[in-house]
Each structure stands twice: as structure tokens, then as C-alpha cells.
N, C-alpha and C positions, 0 to 999 in steps of 0.2 A: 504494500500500500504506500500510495506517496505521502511524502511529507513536505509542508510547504512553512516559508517564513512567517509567522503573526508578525506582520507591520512592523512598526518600530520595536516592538518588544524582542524582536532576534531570538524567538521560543521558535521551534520546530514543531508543527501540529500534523498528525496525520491527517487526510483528507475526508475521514471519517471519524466521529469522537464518539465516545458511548456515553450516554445522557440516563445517569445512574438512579437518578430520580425512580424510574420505572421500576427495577427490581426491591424497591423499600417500602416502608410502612406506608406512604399516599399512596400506593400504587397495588402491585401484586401481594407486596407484602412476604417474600419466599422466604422460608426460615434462613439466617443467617448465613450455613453455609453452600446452598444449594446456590443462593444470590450470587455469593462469593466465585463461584466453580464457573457461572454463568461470565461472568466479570474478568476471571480470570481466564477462562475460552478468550474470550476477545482479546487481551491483551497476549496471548502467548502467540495468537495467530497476526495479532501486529497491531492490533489500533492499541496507541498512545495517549490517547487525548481523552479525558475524564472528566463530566463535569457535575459538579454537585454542590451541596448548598447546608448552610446550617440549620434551615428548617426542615431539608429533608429527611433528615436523621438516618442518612447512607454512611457515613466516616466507617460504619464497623466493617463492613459488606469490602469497601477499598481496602483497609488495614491488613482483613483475611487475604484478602485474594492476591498480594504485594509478598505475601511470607512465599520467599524463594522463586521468588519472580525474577528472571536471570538478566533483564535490561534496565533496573529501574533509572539508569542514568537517560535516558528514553523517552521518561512521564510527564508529562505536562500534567497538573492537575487544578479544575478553577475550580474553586468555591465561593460563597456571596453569602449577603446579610443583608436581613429586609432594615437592620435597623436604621435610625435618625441620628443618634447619638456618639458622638466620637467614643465613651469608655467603652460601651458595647461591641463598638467596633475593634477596639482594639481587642476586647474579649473574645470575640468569634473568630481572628486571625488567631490568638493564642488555642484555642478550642479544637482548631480545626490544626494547629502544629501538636497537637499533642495528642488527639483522636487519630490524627491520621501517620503519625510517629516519623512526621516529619519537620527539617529545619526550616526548609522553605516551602512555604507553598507560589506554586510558580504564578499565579491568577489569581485576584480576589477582585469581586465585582461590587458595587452595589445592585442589590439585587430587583429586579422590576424594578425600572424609576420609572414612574405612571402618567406625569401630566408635566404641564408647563409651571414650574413652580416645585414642585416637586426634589429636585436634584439642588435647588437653592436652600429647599427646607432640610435639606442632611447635608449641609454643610460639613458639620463638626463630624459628619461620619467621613467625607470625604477629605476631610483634612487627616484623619484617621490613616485613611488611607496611604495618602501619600508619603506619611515620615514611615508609615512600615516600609515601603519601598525604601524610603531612603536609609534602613536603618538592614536592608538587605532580608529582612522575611519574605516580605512577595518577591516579586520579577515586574510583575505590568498589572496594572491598576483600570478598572473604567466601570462600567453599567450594562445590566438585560435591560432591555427594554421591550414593549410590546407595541408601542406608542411610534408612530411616525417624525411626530413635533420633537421627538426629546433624541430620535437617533439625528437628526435635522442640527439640532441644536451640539449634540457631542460631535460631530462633525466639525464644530467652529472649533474645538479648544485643541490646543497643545499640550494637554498633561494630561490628556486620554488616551489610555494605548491599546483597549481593547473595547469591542463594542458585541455584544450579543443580542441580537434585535430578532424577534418575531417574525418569517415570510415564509407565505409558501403560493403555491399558482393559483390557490381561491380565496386568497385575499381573509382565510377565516382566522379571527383572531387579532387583526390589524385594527387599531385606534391610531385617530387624529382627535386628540385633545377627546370631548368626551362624545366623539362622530365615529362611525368605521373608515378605517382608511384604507387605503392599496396597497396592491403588491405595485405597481405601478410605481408610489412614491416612495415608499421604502427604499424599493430597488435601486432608485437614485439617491437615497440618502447613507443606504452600505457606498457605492461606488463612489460618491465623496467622500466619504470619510477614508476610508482605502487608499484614495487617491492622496491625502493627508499623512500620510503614513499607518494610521490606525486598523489595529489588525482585528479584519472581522469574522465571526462562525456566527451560524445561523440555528435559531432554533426551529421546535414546531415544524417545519417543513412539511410533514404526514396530518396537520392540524390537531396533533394530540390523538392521532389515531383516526379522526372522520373519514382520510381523504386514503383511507390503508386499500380502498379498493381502485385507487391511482396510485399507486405503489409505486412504479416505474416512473411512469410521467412525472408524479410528483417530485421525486430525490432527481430525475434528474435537470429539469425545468431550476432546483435550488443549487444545484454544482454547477449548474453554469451560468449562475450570476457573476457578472463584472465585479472583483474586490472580495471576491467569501473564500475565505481560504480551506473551509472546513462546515462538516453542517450535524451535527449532533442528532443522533437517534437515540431511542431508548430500545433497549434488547432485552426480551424475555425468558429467551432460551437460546442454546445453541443453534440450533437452527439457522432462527432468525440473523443470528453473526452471520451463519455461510452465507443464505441469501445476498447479504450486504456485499459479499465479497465477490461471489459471481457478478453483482451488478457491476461492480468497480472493472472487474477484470472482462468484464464485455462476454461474460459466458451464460447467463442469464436467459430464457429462453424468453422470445417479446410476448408469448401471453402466461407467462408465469402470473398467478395472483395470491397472495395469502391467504389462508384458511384465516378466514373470519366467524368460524361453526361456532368456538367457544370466548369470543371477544363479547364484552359487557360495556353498555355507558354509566359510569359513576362521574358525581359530581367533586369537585376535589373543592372539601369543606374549610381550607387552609384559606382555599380564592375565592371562594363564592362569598359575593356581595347581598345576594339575597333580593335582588331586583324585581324579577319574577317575570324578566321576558320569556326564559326559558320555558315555565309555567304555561305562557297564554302562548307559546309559540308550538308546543306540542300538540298532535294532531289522535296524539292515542292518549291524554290525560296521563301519561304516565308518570309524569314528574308533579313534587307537592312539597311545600312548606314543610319543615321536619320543626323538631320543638326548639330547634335554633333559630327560628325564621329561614333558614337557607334551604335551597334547591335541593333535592334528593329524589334520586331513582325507584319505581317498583317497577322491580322487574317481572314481575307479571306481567304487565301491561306493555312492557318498552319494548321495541320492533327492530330496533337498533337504528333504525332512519337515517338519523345526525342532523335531522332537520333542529333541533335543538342548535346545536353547537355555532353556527354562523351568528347567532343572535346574544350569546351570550357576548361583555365587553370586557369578561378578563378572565378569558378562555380558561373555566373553572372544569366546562364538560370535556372530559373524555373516552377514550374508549381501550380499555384494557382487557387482560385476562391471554 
């Protein structure tokens, strides 16, 4: 698999990153070491590139699957914090050097910055940020984002070295300010910022799962955007890694499709806002108010459609299993 430069940060990223989110507690949830074995397939068969978060509660799943892992000079691994707060910030770099039994972690993001205003109101996180760099814990410093205006906006600065922005071909899951926005705009605002030296990977690309029955089209419509050096998937099983790899290696047959028999939609209750477009936007009533006010599935009812998911504004639905 290839590996390509992140922007200024001079990090080597394979052109595929495993997006560990999936095999943890929001997700599948696979006891610890099965996660681990999954995690560690990928990485022996060569993807490098790791990303994950302090709210995902993944660190143990990476830790396991690193024991006797024979390249780790190799690993790029990013992790994030939704926090505001500069001590927390410095907390969850420390958290995440000591969960994941490492000196450096090579990427630390702020994590979703969501609106305009936003990346201003966590300052003191992002001031956080920066003396870790410069005190040599990270590598390269920046923001996910889901939001158009805010990848628009990281685009402008010079002390952003990494950008993880939301796109895939249907546009689901893309905000401008609190509008949906495009792949359309996006797509120019990773190629500026790239163009800036700012090194970009891509999330979502499969929409969280919606768009897994555009498999092909979709991943490869997001590897050949102008500026993405890499596009983050989440992986369930082995399998799914080879997949990945036939695509990459052009050995893929063109009507290959994923079994979707045993895939579910769950609402990811960490994001859900509790809006209830998703509610009035269901055509089987399957989705309802839980005793949190938030969105949740009965699967009884649910058909797997995804008509849900284009409506949601902070791509809470997905689809797993």
C-alpha cells in the first residue's frame, strides 16, 4: 500500500487509515481482543494510519494489537478531544501517551469543530495544542470537521497542519454553518488547504455506512480528490481489510458488493442532538424519542432504507454490525 506525505507535517500516511472508532464501544463493540486481532490484520498487512479519539474509548483495542507488532516505527496514530478547555486538553494528550504506551502521539486534532465561532470558543484548547507540539508530544496539530465554513476557514491559517473534514459523492453528512452543504464545496476547500501545505485525510466517505451499497464508487470518487492524501475507513472484520486491499491493488471485481444481510442502523447517542428530523423523516416510524430525548432505532420496524441519515446535521445515524 502506498504511503504518501501529510502536508507540512512530513508524517508518512498510508493511503488507506483504519478508523478504529468502529470496532469499540459506539460501534460493534467486539470484546477486547477479537477488536485487537481485527486491528492488528490491518496493520501486519500494511495500513499504518490509525485514527481515534478520547471519546471513543478505542486506546485498549491499539495498545493490544501494537504488542509485537514488528514496524511500529511505521505508525502514524491521530487522536482528538471534543474539549474547550486548555487543562483538559493537555489531559487527553497525556491520557492518550499513557493509554496508548506511547511518547508521542504523532496527531492530535481538535475534534468536530462544528460552526463558525466554534474553533474561537476553544481557544485555550488550541493553545493546548500547540506548546504540546512544541514541547515534542505531538508531531502536527489541526481539527475534524464536518462543516464546510470551518474547513474554509482552516484553510486560511499557518499553524494548521492537519485537516480531517467530512466528504463523500452524496454530499450526506456535509454542513455549511447550520445549512447542508456539498461535496462540491468541500472538495475545494481540502484542495486549498493542501494546496497551503496542510495535510488532508478524509473521513465518512461510505456516509457512516449508508452509501456501503456504493462501495466502489464511493472510496473511489474520495481517493481521487485533489489534496487527500489518505481516506479513513472503519473495518469490522478481516474481510472487510482484504476487500480494501483488492480495491487499492485494482483486483476487485467491478460488481463486487458487501453483504449488507447483517448490517443495522443505530443512532450514535455520543452525537445525536435530538432534533427529530430523523423522527419525521422516517417512512417506517421506526425511529423515536428514547428517555434521553435522542433518536433511537426499533429494529423491528427499521428497513434499513438510510433514508434517515441525509437528514440528520451531525451524522449521528449509522449503519453497523
Amino acid at each position: 500500500m502506498r504511503s504518501l506525505t501529510l502536508g507540512r507535517s512530513g508524517l508518512l500516511v498510508t493511503e488507506i487509515g483504519f478508523g478504529v472508532l468502529t470496532i469499540g464501544p459506539a460501534q460493534l463493540n467486539l470484546p477486547l481482543a477479537e477488536g485487537a486481532a481485527v486491528l492488528r490484520y490491518a496493520l501486519d498487512r500494511g495500513i499504518h494510519f490509525l485514527d481515534t479519539a478520547q471519546y471513543y474509548r478505542t486506546y485498549p483495542y491499539i495498545c493490544q494489537a501494537l504488542k509485537g507488532f514488528s514496524a511500529p516505527e511505521k505508525l502514524v496514530i491521530v487522536s482528538k478531544s471534543l474539549t474547550h478547555d486548555g487543562a483538559a486538553m493537555t489531559a487527553a494528550i497525556e491520557e492518550a501517551r499513557r493509554e496508548l504506551d506511547r511518547d508521542v502521539i504523532e496527531v492530535f486534532l481538535l475534534h468536530e469543530v462544528r460552526h463558525d465561532g466554534d474553533f474561537e470558543y476553544r481557544q485555550a484548547a488550541w493553545e493546548a495544542l500547540q506548546e504540546a507540539k512544541i514541547k515534542g508530544l505531538v508531531k502536527a496539530v489541526g481539527v475534524s470537521t464536518h462543516h464546510v465554513d470551518v474547513a474554509e476557514q482552516m484553510a486560511e491559517r499557518s499553524d494548521v497542519d492537519v485537516l480531517f473534514p467530512l466528504i463523500n459523492h452524496r454530499s450526506i453528512g456535509i454542513r455549511r454553518a447550520s445549512e447542508p452543504g456539498t461535496k462540491e464545496d468541500m472538495a475545494a476547500a481540502i484542495e486549498k488547504a493542501a494546496a497551503g501545505g496542510i495535510g488532508v485525510f478524509a473521513m465518512k466517505v461510505l456516509g457512516g455506512g449508508v452509501i456501503l451499497n456504493e462501495y466502489q464508487e464511493a472510496i473511489s470518487y474520495a481517493r481521487a480528490l485533489p489534496g487527500v492524501c489518505s481516506i479513513m475507513l472503519g473495518f469490522g472484520n478481516t474481510a472487510e481489510v482484504d476487500r480494501i486491499f483488492e480495491l487499492v491493488e485494482g483486483s476487485l471485481t467491478p460488481d463486487y458488493q458487501p453483504d449488507l444481510s447483517g448490517k443495522h442502523l443505530q443512532v450514535d447517542q455520543g452525537d445525536c442532538e435530538g432534533c427529530g428530523l430523523c423522527v419525521q423523516r422516517c417512512p417506517n416510524h421506526a425511529l423515536f424519542y428514547n428517555e434521553n430525548g435522542l433518536a433511537e432505532v426499533n429494529p423491528d420496524l427499521c428497513m434499513t432504507c438510510g433514508y434517515c441519515a441525509p437528514v440528520c446535521p451531525v451524522r449521528a445515524i449509522v449503519i453497523i454490525g
